[in-house]
Each structure stands twice: as C-alpha cells, then as structure tokens.
N, C-alpha and C positions, 0 to 999 in steps of 0.2 A: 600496731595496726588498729586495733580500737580506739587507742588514743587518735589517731588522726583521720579513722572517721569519727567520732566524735565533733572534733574538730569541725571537721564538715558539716557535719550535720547543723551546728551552731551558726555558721556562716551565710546557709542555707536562708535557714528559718529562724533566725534571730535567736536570743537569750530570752524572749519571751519574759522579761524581769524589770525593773524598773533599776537603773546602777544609780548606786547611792553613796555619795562620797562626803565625810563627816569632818568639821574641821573646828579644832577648839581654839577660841582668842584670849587676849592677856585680859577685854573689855567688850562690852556689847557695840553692837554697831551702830556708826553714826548716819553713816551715807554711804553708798556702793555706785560706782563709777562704771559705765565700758567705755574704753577706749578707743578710738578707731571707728568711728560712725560712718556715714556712705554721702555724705554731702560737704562740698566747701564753695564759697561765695566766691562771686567773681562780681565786675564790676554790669551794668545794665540790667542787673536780676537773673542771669544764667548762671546758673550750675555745672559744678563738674560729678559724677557720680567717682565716687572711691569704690576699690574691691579691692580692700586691704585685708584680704582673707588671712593676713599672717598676723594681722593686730586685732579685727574685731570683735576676736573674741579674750582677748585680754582686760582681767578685772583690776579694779583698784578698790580698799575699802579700806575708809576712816574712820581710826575705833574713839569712842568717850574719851580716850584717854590722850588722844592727839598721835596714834600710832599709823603710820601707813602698812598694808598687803598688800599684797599683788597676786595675781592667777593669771597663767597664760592657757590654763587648760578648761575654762570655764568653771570654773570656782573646784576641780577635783581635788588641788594642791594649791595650798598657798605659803609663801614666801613672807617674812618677817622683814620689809627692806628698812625702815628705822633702824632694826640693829645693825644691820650692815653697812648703814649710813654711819653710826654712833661706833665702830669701830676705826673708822676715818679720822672721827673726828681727833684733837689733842686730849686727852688724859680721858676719852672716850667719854667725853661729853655728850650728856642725855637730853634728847633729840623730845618737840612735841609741834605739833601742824595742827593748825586753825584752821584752814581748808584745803581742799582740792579744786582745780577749774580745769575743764578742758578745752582748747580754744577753739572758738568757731570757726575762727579762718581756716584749722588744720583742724580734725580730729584725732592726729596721732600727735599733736603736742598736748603735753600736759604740766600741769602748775605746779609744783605742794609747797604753801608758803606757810614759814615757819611761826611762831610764836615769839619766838627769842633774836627772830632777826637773821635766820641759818635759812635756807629755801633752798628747791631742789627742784631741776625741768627734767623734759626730755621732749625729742622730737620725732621716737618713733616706739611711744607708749612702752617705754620702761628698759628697751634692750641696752639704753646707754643710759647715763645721768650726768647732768650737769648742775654740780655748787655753784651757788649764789649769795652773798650777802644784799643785807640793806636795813634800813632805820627799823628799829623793834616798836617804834610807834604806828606804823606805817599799816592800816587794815580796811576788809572792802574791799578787796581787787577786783575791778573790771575786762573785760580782756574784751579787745576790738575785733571785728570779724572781719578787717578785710587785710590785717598784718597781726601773725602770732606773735612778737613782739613787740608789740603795741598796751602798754596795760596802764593804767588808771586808777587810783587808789589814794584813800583819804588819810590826814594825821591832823589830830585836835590840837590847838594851841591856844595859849591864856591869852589875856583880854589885856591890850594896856588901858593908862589911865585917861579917863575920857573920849574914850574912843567908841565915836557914836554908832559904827558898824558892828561891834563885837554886842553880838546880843544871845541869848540864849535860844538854841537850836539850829545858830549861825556862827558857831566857832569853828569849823573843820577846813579843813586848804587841801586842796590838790594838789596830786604830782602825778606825774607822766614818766615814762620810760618808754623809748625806741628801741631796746637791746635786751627788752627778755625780763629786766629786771636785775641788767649790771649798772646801773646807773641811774636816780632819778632825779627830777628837779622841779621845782614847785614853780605851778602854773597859775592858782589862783584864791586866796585868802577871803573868809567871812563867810561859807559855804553852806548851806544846808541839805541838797542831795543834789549830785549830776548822773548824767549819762550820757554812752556813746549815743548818736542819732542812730536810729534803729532803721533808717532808710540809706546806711554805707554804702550798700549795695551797688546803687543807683550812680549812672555816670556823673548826672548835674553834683552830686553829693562827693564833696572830700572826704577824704579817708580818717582824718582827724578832726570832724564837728564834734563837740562836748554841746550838750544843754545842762545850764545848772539854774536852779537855783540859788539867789544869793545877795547879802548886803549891798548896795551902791548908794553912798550918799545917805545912809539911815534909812533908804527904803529896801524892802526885799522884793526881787525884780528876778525875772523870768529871761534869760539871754544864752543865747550861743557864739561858739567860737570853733573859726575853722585851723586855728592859729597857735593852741592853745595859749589863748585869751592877750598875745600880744595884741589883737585886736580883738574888739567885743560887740556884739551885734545886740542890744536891748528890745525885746520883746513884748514884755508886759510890766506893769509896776503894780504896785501893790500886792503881790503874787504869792502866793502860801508853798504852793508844789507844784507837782508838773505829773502827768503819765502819758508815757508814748506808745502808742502800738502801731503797725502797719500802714494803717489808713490816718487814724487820727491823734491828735494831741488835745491833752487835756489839762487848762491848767485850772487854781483853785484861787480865787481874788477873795480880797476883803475892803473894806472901807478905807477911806484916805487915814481914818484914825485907829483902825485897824483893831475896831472893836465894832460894828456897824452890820456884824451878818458876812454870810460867805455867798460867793456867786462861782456859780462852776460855765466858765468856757471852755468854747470848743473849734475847733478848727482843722485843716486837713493836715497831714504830717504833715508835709513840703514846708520847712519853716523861711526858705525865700519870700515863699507869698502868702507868709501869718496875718492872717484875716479875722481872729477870733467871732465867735458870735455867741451871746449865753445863753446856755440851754432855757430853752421853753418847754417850762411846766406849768400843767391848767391848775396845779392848787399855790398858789401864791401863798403860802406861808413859810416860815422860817428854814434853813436846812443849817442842819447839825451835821449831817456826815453822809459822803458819796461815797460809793463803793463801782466798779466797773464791771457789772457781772460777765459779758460777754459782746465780743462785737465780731467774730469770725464769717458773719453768713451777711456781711454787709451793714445790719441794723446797730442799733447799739442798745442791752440792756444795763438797765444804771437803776440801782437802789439805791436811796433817800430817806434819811432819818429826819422827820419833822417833829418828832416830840423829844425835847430833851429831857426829861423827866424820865423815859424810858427808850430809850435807842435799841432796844432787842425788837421794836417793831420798826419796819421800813414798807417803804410803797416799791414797786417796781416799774420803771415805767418804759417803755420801748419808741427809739425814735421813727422817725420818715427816712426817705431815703437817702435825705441831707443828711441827717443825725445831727438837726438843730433842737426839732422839733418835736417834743415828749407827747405820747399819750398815757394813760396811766393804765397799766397790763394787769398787777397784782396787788392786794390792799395786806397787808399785815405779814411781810415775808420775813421769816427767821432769819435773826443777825447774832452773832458773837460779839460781846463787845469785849473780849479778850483779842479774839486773835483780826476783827471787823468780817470776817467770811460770810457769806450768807448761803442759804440754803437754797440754793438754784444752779440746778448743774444742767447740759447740755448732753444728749445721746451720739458720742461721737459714730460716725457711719450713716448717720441717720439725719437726712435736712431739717431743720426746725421743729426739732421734737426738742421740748425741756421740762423737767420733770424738780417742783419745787415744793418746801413745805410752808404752813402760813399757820398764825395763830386765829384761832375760829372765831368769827366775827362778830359775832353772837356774844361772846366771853367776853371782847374786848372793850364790845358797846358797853357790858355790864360791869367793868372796871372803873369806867369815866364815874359811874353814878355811885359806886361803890368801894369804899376805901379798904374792904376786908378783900376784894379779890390782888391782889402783890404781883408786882413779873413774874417771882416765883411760880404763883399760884398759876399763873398763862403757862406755863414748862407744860400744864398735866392736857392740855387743851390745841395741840400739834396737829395740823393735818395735812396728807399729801395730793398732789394734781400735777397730771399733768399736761399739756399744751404738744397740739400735732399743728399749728399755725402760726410759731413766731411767736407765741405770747396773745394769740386774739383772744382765743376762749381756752376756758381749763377746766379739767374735769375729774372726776376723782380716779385714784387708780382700782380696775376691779379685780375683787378677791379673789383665788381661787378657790375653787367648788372641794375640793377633796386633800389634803394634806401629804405630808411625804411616806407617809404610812398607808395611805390608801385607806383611809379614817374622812369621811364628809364633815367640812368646815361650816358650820353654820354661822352665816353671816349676809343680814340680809337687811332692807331697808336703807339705812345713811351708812351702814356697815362697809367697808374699804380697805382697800390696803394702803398703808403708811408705812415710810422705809425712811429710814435712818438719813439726816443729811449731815454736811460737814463740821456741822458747828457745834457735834457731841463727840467732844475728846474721847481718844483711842477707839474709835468706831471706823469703821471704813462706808464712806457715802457710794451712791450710786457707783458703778464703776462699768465703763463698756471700751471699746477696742473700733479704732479709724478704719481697722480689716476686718471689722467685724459685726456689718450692719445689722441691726437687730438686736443684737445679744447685749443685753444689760443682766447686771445681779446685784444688787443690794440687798441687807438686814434691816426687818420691820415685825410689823406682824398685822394683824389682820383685827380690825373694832373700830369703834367709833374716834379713837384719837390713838396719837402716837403711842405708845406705853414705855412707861419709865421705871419697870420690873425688867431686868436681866432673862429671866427665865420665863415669860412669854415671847423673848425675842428670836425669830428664824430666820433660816436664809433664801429669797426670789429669787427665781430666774423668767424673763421673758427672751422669747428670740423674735417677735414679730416688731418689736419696737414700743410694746407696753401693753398693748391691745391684751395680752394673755398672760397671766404673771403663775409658777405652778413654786410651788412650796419644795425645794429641791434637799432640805437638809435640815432637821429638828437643829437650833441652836443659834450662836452669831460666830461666823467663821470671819476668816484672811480670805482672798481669793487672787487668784492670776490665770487668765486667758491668755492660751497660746497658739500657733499652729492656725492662726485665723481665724479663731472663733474655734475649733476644731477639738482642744483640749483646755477643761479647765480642772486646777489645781486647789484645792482649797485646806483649809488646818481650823479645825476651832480659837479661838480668841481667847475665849472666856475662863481657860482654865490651863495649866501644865499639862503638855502633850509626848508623845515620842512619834506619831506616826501621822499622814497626810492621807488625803483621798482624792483621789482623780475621777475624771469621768470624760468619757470619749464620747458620748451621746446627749451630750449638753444637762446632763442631769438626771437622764432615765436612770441610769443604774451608776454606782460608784465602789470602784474598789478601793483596797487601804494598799500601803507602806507604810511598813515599820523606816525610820529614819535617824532613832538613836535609842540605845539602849536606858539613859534616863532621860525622864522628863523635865522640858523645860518651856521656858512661855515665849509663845512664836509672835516677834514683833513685825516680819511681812513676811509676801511673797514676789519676786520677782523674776521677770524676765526683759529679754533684749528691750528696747522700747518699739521695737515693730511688732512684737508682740506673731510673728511669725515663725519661734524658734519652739522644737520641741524640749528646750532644757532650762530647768530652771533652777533660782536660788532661794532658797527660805533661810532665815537666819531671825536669831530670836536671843534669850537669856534667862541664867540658871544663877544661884550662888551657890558657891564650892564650899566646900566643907571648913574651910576657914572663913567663912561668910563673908567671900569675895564677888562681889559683881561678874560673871565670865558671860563671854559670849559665844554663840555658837552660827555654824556656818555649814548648809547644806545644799550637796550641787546635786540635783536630778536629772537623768537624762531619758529623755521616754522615749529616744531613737531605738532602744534594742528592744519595745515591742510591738510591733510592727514591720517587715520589711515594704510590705506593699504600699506603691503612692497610690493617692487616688487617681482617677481618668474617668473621662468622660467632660470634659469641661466645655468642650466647642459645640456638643448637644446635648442638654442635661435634659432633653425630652425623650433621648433611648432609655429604657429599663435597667440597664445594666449600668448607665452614669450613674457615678458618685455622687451627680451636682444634680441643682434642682432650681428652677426659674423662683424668683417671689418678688411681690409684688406688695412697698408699702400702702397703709390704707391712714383714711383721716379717722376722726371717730365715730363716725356714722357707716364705717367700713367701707366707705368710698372710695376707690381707688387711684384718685386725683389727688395730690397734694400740690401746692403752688401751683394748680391751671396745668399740669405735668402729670403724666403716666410715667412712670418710671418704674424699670425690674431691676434686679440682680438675682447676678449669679452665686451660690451658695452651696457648699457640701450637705448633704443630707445629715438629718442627726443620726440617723442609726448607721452612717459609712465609717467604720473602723478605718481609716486609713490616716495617713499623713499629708495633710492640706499644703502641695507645693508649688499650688499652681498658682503663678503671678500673670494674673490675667486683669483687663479691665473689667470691674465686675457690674460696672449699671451703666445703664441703657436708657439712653430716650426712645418711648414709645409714640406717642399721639402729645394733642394740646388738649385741652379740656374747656367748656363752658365755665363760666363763671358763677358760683356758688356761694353761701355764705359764708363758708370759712376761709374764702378766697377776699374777703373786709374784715380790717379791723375797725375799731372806735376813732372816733377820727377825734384832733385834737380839743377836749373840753367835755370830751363825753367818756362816758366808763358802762362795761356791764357787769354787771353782777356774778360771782364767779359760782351762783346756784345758775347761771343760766338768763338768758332771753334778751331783750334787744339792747341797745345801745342808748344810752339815755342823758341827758346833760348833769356833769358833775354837780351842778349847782342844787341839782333835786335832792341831791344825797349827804350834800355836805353843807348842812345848812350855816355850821359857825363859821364856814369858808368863805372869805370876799372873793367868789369868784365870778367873772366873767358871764354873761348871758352870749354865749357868742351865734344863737338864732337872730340876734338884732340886724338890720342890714346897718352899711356903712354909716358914719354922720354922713359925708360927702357922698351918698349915693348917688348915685345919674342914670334914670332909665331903666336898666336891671342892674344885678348883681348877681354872683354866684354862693346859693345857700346850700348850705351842708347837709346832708340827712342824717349827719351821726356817724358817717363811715368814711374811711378810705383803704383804699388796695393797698393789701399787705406789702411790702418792700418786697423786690424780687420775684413775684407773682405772675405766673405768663397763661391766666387764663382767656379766654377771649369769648365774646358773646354773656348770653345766658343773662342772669342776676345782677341789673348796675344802681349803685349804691352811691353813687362819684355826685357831687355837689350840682343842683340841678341850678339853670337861669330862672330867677325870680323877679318881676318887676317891682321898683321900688315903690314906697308905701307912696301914691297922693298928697302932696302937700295944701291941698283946700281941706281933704279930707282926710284927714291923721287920725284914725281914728284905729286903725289894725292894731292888733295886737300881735304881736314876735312871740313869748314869751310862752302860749297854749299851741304853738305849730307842735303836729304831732309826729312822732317818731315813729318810719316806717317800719312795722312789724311783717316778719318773714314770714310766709307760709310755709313749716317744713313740709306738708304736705303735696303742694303743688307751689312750684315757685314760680314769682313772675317779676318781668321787668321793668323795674320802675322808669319812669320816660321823663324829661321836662315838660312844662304844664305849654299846653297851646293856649296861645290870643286870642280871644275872643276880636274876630273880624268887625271893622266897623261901618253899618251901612244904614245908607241915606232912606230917610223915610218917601212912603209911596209905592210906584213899581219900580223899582230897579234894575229889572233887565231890561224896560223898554230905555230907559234914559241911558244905560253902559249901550244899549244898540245907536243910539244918534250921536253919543261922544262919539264911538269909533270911526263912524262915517267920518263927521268931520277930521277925523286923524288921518286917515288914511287920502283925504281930499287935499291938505294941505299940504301932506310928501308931497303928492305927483306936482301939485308947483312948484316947490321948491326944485323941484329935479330938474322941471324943463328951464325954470330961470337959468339953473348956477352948475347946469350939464359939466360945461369946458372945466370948470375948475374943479369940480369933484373927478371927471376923469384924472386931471393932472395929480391930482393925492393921492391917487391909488397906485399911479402910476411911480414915484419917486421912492426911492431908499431910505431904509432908519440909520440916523448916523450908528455909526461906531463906536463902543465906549473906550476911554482910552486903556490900554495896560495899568497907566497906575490908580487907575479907578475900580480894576478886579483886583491888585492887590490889597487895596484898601478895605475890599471887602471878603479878603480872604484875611487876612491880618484881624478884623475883626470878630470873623467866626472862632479862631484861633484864639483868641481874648476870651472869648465867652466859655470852649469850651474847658479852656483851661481853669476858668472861674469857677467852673461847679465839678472840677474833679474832683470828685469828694466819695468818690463808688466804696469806696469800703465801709485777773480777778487781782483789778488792782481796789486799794482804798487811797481817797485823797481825805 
C-alpha cells in the first residue's frame, strides 16, 4: 500500500531529479547524429512537415575510431551496431566508417559509408539495415535532396602523360549512383569540387544539376550539368571555385595567365540566367582571400584580405540590396588562417544584430611603422562590437556593473566587454537559439582588450539582445539552450569535471548534477537542433587506466522536474502569465530597428515551467520615422567605428588609389545625382523623418569650371534634434526692372490671342474633343507585359563559406 502510494505520489509531482544516464565508448566522440528530422523537399519550394515521433528521437554517434552507436531512447542506452555488423561479416571482419549522412530528401534514411569499401543504409533510422559495397577509393559523399538515392562522390586518379588537364587540385572524377549506393559510374574527370545545385527544390530546376568546377581544354572553368555531364553547360572560365547558397552564387576568377590577381563574382543562384557581375569594393587594392560571412537577411557580409603579408587582418564589407555593390562595414576583423573563419557571428532570433571582434586600430597603424610589433604581438590587442543595423555602426559591448558574486566590476572609461570568437581553438564563440530571441552567452571578460590568460576568462549572458550582458558563472564553460531559451545547460571547459549546472532563470541562480562518478573533460553539449527539447546530451573523454583514449556519453532529462507547462501565452499582460511582451531596442534604446516596431512574445525569466508553447512569437507593431541608424555609408565612404559621420574612404586611406566619387559625372548634363555619404540600409521600411538619399545637384558651368567637388562637406547629424536634409532649390531667374508690371502685360497678351484662336478654329477643336482615342492592339499589351516580365526577372536578386 505505501508502495503504490508512493508511486502516486511520483506521478503526481514528478521525481523532482534530473535522470541521468551514463554510457562508456570503445573512443571519444566524433560527431552525434538525430535521425528523423521534421522536414522533406518537394518540388516549387513546399514542404511536407514529418511527425516521425517513432524515429526522432533516435541517435547515431561516430566514435575516433570509425565505430558506429545507436540510441532509440535519446541517448539512455546505447547499442554497439559495428559489432553486430562485424558478426555478419566472413571471418568476422573488422568494420571502420569515415562518415555518417542523413538525407535531406528523407530524414529517416541514413548513410554510414565505410573505409574499406563495406557501407551500411537504412530507411527508417536503424530499425532495418541494408549492405552495400563499392570502390574503397571512392569519398566525399553528397546526398541529393529531392531522391535519397541519389549520391555524388569523388575518387582521385593519376595524371597520364601530357595531359594538359590533369593539374594539380584538379585530379578527382566523379561518380553518381541512382540506387543508394549499389552501383556507381563515373560522370566526369579533371575535377576540383562540385555540388548538388542547392535550388532542387524548385520546379524550373532538375533533379540532377551538379555544378563543378573543373579542367576543360587546360582552362579551369565553372559549368553545370543537368545530365550528369553527358551534356555540359560552361559558365565561367578562368574560374578558381564556386559557393552557392539560396539566393546567390559566388564564383573566384583569376587572370588569363592565372597568376594576375583574383576577382570574386557574383550573380543570383538561377544558374539559367548566369549574369555574373564583380563585386565592387571602394578600396581597389589586391585580394588575397574572401570568406562569406553571411548572407541570410538578404545583404551579403564578405571579408577580404588585402595584405598578404598578414591575412589574420581583413576588411568587412556589406553589400546593397543587389549584392553587387560593397560598402566597407569593419576595418581589421579577426581571421584564422588555419581554419580561414573569421570572428563575426550573427544573433540568431534577432534581425541584424552581429556581434564581431577586430584588432585595434591604433596597434595596427603602429605595426605598419614598426617592425617590433609581429601578428603575434596584434593576438594581445582584440576587441569586441557589436552592430543593431546590418553592419552600419558598431559599438562596443557594455560591461556589467557587478559580477556573478554580487562583487562590483570596475570598469570604466574604453573599458568593455570582449567575448571569445571562433577563431580560438577549443573555445566556444557567441552562441544563441532561432527560438530564442534575445538570449546570447559567450566567454570573455571585461578590460580594455580581449585577454589571453585562461583565468581571467568568464562566462556572459545577455537576453535583450546585447544591450545588458550580466556575468552568469566565474570560469570558461560548454553551454546548450533548451526549452526555448527557457533552460540552459552548461559544464566548465577548462578542467576534468563529473557534474553540470543548470539554470531555469536564465542565469539568476544554478543548480548542480553530479553526472559520473569520475572525472573526465567535457568536449560539448547537446541537444535536438530546435533546441525546443528538455533533454540533453554531453559527452566528453577520459583515459583509462591502461592509458586508453575512452569516451563518455551522458543523456539528461529535465522532464522529471517539473510537471507544470507554462500558460498564459495569448496574454502575457495578465499577472499570472508565464509570458511577457519585449520589445528590441537600437543602441540608443530606440525602439525602432529597420523603420519597425516590433514585440515578442517570451517566458519570463523567473517562470519555472517548461516552455511548450509553439506559438508565433513577433509581431508587427507601427512603421517608424526615419533615423540615422536607418543609413548606412554609402559606396566610397566609411565611418569610423569610434563613431560619427560618414566620410570619403579617400580621407583615410591615403596610400589607396581610390576613387573621389563627390566628383560629378565626365558626361554630366544639367544636374546629376550626388551622394551625401549614405544610403538605406537593405530591407529598412522606415518612412519620413531623417533623408540622407543622394540629393540633385546641378552640374559644374562649363565657362566657369572653377568649383571645387573635393571640399563638399559631409552632412553631420544632430543627435540632438534631427532634421531633414532636402535637395538644394534654384535660384529663379529674373528679368531686370519691374517685373510684375511686364508678367502683367505678357499675360494680357496671352489670354488675347486664345480667344482668337477659339473663334477662328471653333468647328475643328469641337470635332477633337468630340472623336475616340484608338485602341491599342492586344499584341501591343503583351509586349509590354513581356517586358515588365523581363525586367522583373533581371533584378531577382532579393536574397561561412571561404573561396
């Protein structure tokens, strides 16, 4: 009887415990898989949603050692399938797998192809399996997303003799498979990378377009094929590489001699109507190396290495709303030239917030002149900013006032916070959640530059979206956000651990769990990638007492403490809702971002509950007056990232040939349209207020050439009271004397001469008024529908790779 209330009682009111399930590997982990995702492609861009509640939460994980697991229970248990494969096999030959893939077109098929030539599917995440052979040279698998049988995958072959296309970084051949991977056949020789077209989706697009690059004729050429390459479509020549994403394609030329400098084009993906055009940048000197930071929110950020002497410095620069056309955002952004990454990340949840670090400009000027200061020496000289406009203006992040001890941070003056970005191995960079506006956490610490001491280093949290950063944990941690922002997870880094800390209140308070009896070093933290789940996986590594490499594997589930959801969601303005309206701000705490008002809806941080509510969470409010964070720098001009207005590159960059582009046209006529230094941010729906847009200027007198372009001054903002800049009015031109009396005798005469004309040519002005305008014909509206058609189709162009 106690036993089964007890029982009850549990059922009630939860376990009140965090269930902790511990699992030990032959190897530490390489990569961890879920199977069974919630989306598959169809053809026009439509989607089917999946609720494969019996596969999605089935794990797969690939250990250092080429081993496959498996967990159908969210990592509680896991299953050794290599052995159970390698019991199959003849004389129980020993099994090792270079990847996993899961295909886009199905989430519930999956890959694991072998090393040796042995490869293993399935098509509903592991309940069945099916053997495969094929070539042991054969790696790189591609998998198409509109047929899971569909895969793509390269094998290197030697050069014969005099063969002008085998060159080096252009030996690899493709092959193709329709059937999973029972059969391949080689589609196209002399290769240097391809891929699927990343617009399958789409009805105009076949289901098998490859873009590669690749030898034709001793040039290396940029082409497609819908055919696998029984027919070939050439694109570009002279062509280095390619990157695609959604909207755009990007490829990387060089000179006929193919030592002459690189040029990065650009063009909309649709590669039917490949149009290239090369990016325009206002500083005209050398490019050593592109990187793709971002292009999701329409614009496109793209860092540029112009010094080859040191490539760890790059420019950032952010296009128009072509994405032809560069302005320059950020001067000195941190690059890797290990792995090329740079240190500019994006706040997902959050519209054009990004959050970068740069080497300080100051140092860097003092390097040019100084041969004692080394790249090295620039590492100790790191600082962070971040941008609420797309890259217009940046600013530093502010420190918190008080520490996680409830200890006052003194820091004050150029004093700031600076957090960790990606291009410092085994660190984790910024890190925030698509469900979870606001909420970023990264490790930094708080001074005048980044610090490259361990133990000065902490861990941030803001949830406003930067605006407020509070110091949530002495140390450098792991972290994972779950539950919607609702639960985050985190494990210190820096040392051998056994236990984890949570926290349900975004950081106010954290509890522990123990998670294994000894300690071992926690290489992540994971969950679902919706980041909507209460359960997560940490897994890390130890060596065992025969100083073996092990790995470990831990499944948490924080469903059992809590049973309550949250509510209140459809009015988070009653007292008793869990939820609460919030509103982002620019950094003047304006409530406008992009010419928009915009809320979301958000769980309160002190609401213990479990965040299940899938709801639309922002909202258009109003439109907003036009401001100046609503301009950026318009092309040729740059501001200074201490602040204030917009100013021509040329003033700053004196060893620059660049550009005076305040000059009017050669061919001017009459007026023209001159810049004042700015234009509207891409995607920007402010209206009224503050305009900044290219005003009519008359051109210079040609008797009298005497104006000077070169001292027009750059209009300076009043933050204080702002006003609207207008184009300049005409000065009227009039006739010496009195002038109203001579305008009074013209119009006499004006009005004298109608009324004759009237009574002459009466009859036949009645009959004109009187008669029909013809008709245009039908094929004269088509023609000019056909041509709007043309045009609009010419600038469809609305939408972290390195080339």
């Amino acid at each position: 009887m106690i036993i089964v209330l007890c029982l009850l009682i549990l059922s009630v009111y939860g376990q009140n415990e965090v269930k902790v399930s511990f699992n030990e590997l032959e190897s530490p982990v390489s990569n961890i898989y879920w199977c069974g995702s919630s989306v598959v492609f169809t053809k026009d861009d439509e989607t089917i949603e999946q609720t494969h509640q019996e596969s999605r939460k089935v794990l797969f994980i690939l250990t250092d050692k080429g081993k496959i697991w498996r967990s159908a229970d969210y990592g509680q248990t896991w299953l050794d399938e290599t052995k159970s494969w390698e019991k199959m096999e003849p004389e129980n030959k020993q099994l090792q797998f270079e990847s996993i893939h899961i295909s886009p077109a199905d989430s519930r098929v999956i890959f694991f192809f072998g090393s040796n030539g042995i490869s293993y599917k399935s098509k509903n995440c592991g309940r069945t399996y099916t053997r495969f052979t094929h070539s042991e040279d054969l790696y790189d698998f591609k998998l198409n997303k509109m047929d899971p049988q569909w895969i793509m995958a390269f094998k290197d072959k030697p050069c014969g003799k005099n063969d002008i296309n085998c060159k080096d970084f252009y030996k690899k051949s493709i092959y193709v498979t329709e059937d999973g991977g029972e059969t391949w056949k080689s589609a196209l020789n002399y290769v240097r990378d391809a891929a699927w077209d990343k617009l399958l989706q789409y009805q105009l697009i076949p289901d098998q377009r490859i873009i590669v690059c690749h030898m034709q004729e001793g040039k290396s050429v940029i082409s497609y094929s819908d055919d696998y390459f029984t027919t070939i479509e050439t694109m570009q020549e002279n062509a280095l590489g390619f990157f695609q994403t959604s909207h755009y394609i990007f490829v990387l030329t060089t000179g006929e001699d193919g030592e002459t400098g690189y040029e990065l084009l650009i063009a909309p993906a649709y590669l039917d109507k490949f149009q290239p055009q090369p990016v325009q940048l206002p500083i005209p000197l050398n490019q050593h190396t592109f990187t793709i930071l971002d292009t999701s929110e329409g614009q496109i950020f793209l860092s540029v290495s112009h010094k080859e002497e040191n490539q760890r410095l790059t420019n950032v620069y952010v296009s128009d709303f072509r994405g032809f056309k560069f302005t320059l955002s950020l001067l000195h952004n941190v690059r890797s030239l290990d792995t090329g990454n740079c240190d500019f990340e994006r706040m997902l949840g959050m519209e054009g917030v990004y959050v970068s670090n740069v080497f300080d400009h100051q140092e860097v000027e003092k390097s040019k002149s100084r041969s004692s200061i080394t790249p090295a020496t620039l590492e100790l000289y790191k600082k962070t900013f971040i941008s609420y406009d797309r890259g217009g203006q940046w600013h530093p992040l502010k420190a918190p006032e008080i520490d996680s001890k409830g200890q006052e941070i003194l820091c004050s003056g150029d004093c700031s916070l600076h957090l960790k970005g990606r291009t410092e191995a085994n660190q984790n960079p910024l890190y925030s959640s698509q469900n979870a506006p606001g909420l970023s956490i990264g490790v930094g610490n708080t001074g005048l530059y980044l610090t490259q001491k361990d133990h000065e280093i902490n861990t941030y949290l803001t949830r406003d979206g930067g605006h407020e950063w509070f110091e949530i944990r002495k140390g450098s941690h792991m972290y994972e956000i779950g539950d919607r922002g609702g639960l985050i997870v985190m494990a210190q880094d820096d040392k051998p651990i056994n236990q984890i800390i949570y926290s349900w209140d975004q950081g106010f308070s954290w509890d522990e769990v123990k998670i294994a009896d000894k300690e071992f070093e926690i290489q992540n933290i994971v969950t679902e990638p919706s980041n909507m789940e209460q359960k997560f996986i940490v897994y890390g590594q130890s060596r065992s007492k025969e100083n073996q490499l092990k790995g470990y594997v831990v499944a948490l589930n924080f469903q059992t403490l809590h049973q309550r959801v949250c509510s209140g969601a459809w009015d988070p303005t009653m007292p008793e809702s869990d939820y609460e309206f919030w509103i982002p701000k620019n950094f003047e705490s304006g409530k406008c971002l992009f010419g928009r008002k915009i809320k979301y809806i958000r769980r309160k941080r002190e609401a213990q509950c479990f965040n299940q509510e899938e709801i639309d969470k922002k909202f258009y409010i109003e439109t907003c007056s036009c401001i100046e964070d609503d301009w950026e720098c318009d092309f040729g001009f740059y501001r200074k990232i201490e602040g204030g207005p917009c100013v021509p590159i040329a003033d700053n960059f004196e060893e620059d040939d660049t550009p005076d582009l305040l000059k009017p046209p050669t061919n001017c006529k009459k007026t023209y349209m001159k810049t004042q230094g700015y234009r509207k941010v891409s995607g920007d729906y402010c209206q009224g207020g503050i305009d900044l847009s290219p005003v009519e200027t008359p051109c210079p007198d040609s008797q009298t050439n005497n104006t000077s372009f070169n001292d027009t001054q750059i209009p300076i903002i009043d933050h204080q009271q702002p006003t609207i800049s207008k184009p300049p009015i005409k000065n009227s031109t009039t006739l010496p004397g009195n002038s109203s009396k001579i305008n009074s005798y013209f119009w006499y005469f004006v009005v004298f001469l109608g009324v004759i004309v009237i009574i002459l040519f009466k009859d036949k002005i009645i009959n004109l008024f009187n008669s029909k305008a013809p008709k245009k014909s039908s094929s004269y509206m088509e023609k000019r529908n056909y041509e709007q058609l043309k045009l609009f189709n010419g600038n469809d162009d609305d939408d972290e790779a390195g080339l």
